[in-house]
N, C-alpha and C positions, 0 to 999 in steps of 0.2 A: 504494500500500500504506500504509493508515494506521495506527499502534501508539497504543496509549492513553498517556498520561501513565505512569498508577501502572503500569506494564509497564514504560516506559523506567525509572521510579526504582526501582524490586527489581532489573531489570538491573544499575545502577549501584552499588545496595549487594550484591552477591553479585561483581561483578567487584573494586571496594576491598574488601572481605571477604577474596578468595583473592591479590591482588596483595599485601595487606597480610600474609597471613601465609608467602608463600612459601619463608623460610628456615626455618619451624619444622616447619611442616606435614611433612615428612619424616618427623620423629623423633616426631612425635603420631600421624600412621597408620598406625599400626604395623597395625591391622585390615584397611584397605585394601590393604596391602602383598600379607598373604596371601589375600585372595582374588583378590588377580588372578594368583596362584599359581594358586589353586585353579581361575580360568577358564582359564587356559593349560592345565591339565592335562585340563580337559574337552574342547577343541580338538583336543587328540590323537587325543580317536577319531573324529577328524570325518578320512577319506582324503585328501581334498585340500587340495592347497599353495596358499592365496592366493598372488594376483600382486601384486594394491591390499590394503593394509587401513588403514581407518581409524580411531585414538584417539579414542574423542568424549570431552572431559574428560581431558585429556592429565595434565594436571597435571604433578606432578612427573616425568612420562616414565618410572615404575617400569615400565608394564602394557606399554607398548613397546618396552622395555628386552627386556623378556621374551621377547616376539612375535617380535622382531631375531634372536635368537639360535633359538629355536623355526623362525622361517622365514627364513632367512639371505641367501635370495636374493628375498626379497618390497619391495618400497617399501611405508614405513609413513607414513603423511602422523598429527601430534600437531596438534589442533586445541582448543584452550580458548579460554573466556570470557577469560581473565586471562593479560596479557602478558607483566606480569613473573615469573609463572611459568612460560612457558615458556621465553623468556631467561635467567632465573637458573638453571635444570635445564639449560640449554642442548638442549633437544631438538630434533630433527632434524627437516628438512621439517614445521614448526612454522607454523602457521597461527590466527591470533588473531578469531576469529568465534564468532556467537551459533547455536550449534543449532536456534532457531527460524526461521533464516534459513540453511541453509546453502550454501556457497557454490561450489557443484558441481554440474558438468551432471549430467542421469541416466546411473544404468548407467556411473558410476564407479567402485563398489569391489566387491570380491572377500567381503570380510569387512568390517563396523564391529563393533565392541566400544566396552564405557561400564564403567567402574568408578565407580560410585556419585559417578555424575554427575548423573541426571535426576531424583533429589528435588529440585534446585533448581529446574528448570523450571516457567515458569507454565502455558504450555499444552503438553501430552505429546500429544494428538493430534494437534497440527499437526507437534511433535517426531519423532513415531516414523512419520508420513507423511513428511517429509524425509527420515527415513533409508531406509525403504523405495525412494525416489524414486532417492535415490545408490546401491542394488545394485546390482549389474548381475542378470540373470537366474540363479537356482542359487546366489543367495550369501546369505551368512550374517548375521544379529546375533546377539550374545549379551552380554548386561550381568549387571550388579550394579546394586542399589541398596536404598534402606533401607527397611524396612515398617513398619507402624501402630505396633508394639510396642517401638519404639526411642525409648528414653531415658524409656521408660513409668512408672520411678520417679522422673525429676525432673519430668514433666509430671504426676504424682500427688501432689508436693508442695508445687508453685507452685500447684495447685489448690485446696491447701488455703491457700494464704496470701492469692489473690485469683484472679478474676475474666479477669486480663487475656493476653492471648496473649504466651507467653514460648517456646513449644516449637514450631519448623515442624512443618507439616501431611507426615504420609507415607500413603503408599496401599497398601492390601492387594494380596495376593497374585493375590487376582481381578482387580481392577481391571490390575492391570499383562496378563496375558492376554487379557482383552477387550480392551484396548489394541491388543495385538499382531495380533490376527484383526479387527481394526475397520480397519486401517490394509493389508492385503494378507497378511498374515505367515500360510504355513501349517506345516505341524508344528511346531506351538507349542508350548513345553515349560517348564513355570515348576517352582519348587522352590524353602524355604526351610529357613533356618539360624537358631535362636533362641541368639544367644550373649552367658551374662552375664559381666564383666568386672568387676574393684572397683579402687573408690580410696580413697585415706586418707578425703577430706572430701570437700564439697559445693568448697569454693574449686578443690581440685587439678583435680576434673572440669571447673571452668567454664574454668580453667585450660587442659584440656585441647582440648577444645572451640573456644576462640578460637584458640588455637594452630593447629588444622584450617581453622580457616576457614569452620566451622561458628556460623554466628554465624545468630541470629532473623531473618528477611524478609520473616517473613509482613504483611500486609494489616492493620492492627488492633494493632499492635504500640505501644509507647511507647518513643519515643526520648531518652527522658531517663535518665540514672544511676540504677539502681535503689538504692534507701535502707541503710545500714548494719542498721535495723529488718527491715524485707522481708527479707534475706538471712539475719537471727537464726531471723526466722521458717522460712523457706526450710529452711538448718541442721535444724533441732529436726522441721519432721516428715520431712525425707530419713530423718533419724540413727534412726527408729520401726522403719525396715527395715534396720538395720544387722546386719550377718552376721561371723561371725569371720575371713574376710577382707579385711574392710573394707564400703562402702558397696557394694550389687551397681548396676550400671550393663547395662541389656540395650539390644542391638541384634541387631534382626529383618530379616536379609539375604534379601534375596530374588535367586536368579539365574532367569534366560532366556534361552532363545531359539527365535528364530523363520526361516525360509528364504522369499526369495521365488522362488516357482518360476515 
């Protein structure tokens, strides 16, 4: 099995990305908190009780947290890219692997769920072919993650300051469907959430952002200190869309899910 270079090195800046922010990342996604409320609550009208289920993107262990209490007698296996967040959340049956490899026979789990984990991912078909692989027969996926239109006013005003890729790449609502029917997945069921959010400035959002663990990966990126000037500029065209809440900040949530039967 051969992996390319620039694959190993986005791995390794998205894994120091989320080890690096583990203690804050809490109290910054507050967004991701409640939708893995809101995928728990869709679960509910699913009748049956997983036996296996597994966290893809465990992170802080909230969305397992959940599930624990939701299905009280089920084993949850929490699997992320990033170690020390699993360790410092201390989450249980906690397993440190890369979703593009994962590390389970088939027709292991009951249920897998992803809270707004697979925007990282470089390749999602090989992704969401994994997780199919680990069903078992009759069992479920169902995620979150983020679409085209997230963060659409700070990628429309680095736009206008230059050229250079400063916003990760997200995929629409289709793509994640075709995804899911390309890979085994039948009654496939996608649905999104356009929701804007404001902040004082352009500083507190980037602020908030590193805090997550949400930091740039993409391919084409520059990794040098962006300039005191760039960020003047940056400022002044965010501040064009400025609202009497503050700065609007969107994220376009996309949920799903798919069954393999």
């Amino acid at each position: 099995m051969s992996i390319n270079s620039s694959y190993l090195r986005d791995i390794k800046d998205i894994q120091s990305s989320f080890n690096g922010s583990c203690k804050t990342y809490q109290q910054s996604a507050t967004l991701q908190a409640a939708y893995a409320d809101e995928l728990c609550q869709r679960l509910k009208c699913i009748k049956k009780t997983p036996k296996t289920i597994l966290d893809l993107g465990a992170g802080d262990g909230s969305l397992s947290k959940i599930l624990q209490q939701q299905y009280p007698k089920s084993v949850i296996y929490n699997l992320d890219l990033a170690q020390k967040s699993l360790f410092f959340h201390k989450c249980k049956n906690s397993i440190c692997a890369d979703a593009h490899y994962l590390p389970f026979k088939k027709n292991s789990f009951d249920l897998i769920v992803s809270g707004f984990m697979l925007q990282w991912c470089d390749n999602l078909p090989q992704v969401f072919q994994e997780i199919y692989n680990s069903l078992k027969k009759d069992g479920l996926f169902m995620f979150s993650t983020f679409g085209t239109r997230t963060l659409e006013e700070l990628r429309y005003a680095w736009d206008m300051v230059d050229k250079d890729v400063h916003i990760n790449i997200f995929f629409d609502i289709e793509h994640y469907g075709n995804l899911l029917q390309s890979a085994g997945f039948a009654n496939v069921a996608v649905d999104r959430d356009l929701i804007t959010e404001y902040e004082k400035n352009v500083i507190s959002l980037m602020r908030r952002l590193k805090s997550m663990g949400a930091h740039n990966i993409n391919q084409g990126r520059k990794k040098s200190l962006t300039g005191k000037n760039k960020i003047k500029k940056l400022q002044k065209f965010y501040e064009t869309m400025q609202a009497k809440q503050g700065l609007p900040v969107s994220f376009d949530i996309i949920m799903a899910i798919g069954w393999k039967l």
